[in-house]
C-alpha positions in Angstrom: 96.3 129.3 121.0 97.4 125.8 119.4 95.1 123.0 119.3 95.0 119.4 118.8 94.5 117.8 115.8 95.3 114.2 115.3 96.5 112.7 111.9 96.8 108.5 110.9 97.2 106.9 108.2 95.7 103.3 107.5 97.5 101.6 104.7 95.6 97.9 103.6 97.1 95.7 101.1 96.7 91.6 99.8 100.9 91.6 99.6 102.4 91.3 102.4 106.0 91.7 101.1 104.7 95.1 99.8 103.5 96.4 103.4 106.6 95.4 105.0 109.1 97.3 102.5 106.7 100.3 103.0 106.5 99.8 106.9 110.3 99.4 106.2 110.6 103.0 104.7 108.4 104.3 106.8 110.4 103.7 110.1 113.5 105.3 108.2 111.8 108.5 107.5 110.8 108.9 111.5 114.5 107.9 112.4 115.9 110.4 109.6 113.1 113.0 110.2 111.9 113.7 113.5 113.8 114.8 116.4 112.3 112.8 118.9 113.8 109.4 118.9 110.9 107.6 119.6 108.8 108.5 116.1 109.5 105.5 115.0 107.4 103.7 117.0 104.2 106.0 115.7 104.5 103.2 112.9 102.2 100.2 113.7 103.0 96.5 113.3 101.2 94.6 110.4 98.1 92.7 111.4 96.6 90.6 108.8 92.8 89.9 108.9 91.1 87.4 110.0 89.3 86.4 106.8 90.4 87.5 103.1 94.1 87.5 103.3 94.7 91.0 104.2 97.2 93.1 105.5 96.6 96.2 107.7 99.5 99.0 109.6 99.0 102.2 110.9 101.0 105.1 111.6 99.8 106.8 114.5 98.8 110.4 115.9 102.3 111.7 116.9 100.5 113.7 120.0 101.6 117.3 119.1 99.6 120.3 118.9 99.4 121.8 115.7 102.2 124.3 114.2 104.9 122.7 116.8 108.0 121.2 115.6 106.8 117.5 116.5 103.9 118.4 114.3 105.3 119.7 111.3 108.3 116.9 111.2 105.0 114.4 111.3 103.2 116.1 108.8 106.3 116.2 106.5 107.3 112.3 107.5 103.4 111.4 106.6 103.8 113.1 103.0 106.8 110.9 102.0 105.0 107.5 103.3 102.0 108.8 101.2 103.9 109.5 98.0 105.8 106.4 98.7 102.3 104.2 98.7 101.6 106.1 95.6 105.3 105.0 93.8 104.8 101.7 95.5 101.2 101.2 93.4 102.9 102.6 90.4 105.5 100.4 90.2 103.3 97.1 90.6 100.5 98.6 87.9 97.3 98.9 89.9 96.6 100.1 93.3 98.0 97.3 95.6 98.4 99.5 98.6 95.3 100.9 100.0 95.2 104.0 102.0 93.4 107.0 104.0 95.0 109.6 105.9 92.5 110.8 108.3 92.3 114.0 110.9 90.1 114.1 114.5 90.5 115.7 117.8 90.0 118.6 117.0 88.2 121.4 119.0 87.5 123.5 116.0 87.2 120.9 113.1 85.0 118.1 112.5 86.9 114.8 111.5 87.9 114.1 107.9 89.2 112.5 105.6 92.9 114.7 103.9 93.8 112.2 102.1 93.2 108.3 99.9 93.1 106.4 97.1 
């Protein structure tokens, strides 16, 4: 039997122009990846904070139980914005873009952290 398992990513960042060509790419890879037309919309606007001139997105739990179609496209979709925050930092020399993939929801799992910088 398939279970739940949620997956986000929260990406935080001081440069705004760098969050928004990453929230940029990111919308691409749900329109060019996923089958459901509405996976772009798992990606979050940017909020900044209230103090210390931060900026925050998420990409959201895509709602499929595990080893579906839905699933796997969102797992594949989340790998290319992670390797993309990762070509993002290298290109501006330090770690500009700030990020943790996390997992919860699941019946069988406790939550964790998969994946961050």
């Amino acid at each position: 039997m398939k279970q739940y398992k949620h997956h986000a990513i929260l990406i935080t960042t001081r440069h705004r122009k760098l969050i928004e060509e990453l929230r940029l790419k990111a919308k691409e890879f749900f329109l060019k990846g996923m089958q459901a037309k509405t996976g772009h919309s798992l990606v979050g606007e940017i909020t900044p904070s209230i103090i210390g001139d931060f900026y925050t997105m998420v990409i959201f739990p895509d709602g499929s139980k595990e080893g579906y179609e839905t699933s796997e496209e969102a797992d594949n979709i989340r790998g290319k914005i992670i390797a993309s925050i990762k070509e993002l930092n290298q290109k501006a020399g330090n770690q500009e873009l700030s990020f943790v993939e996390i997992s919860y929801g699941s019946d069988t799992e406790p939550a964790a952290i998969i994946n961050e910088n």
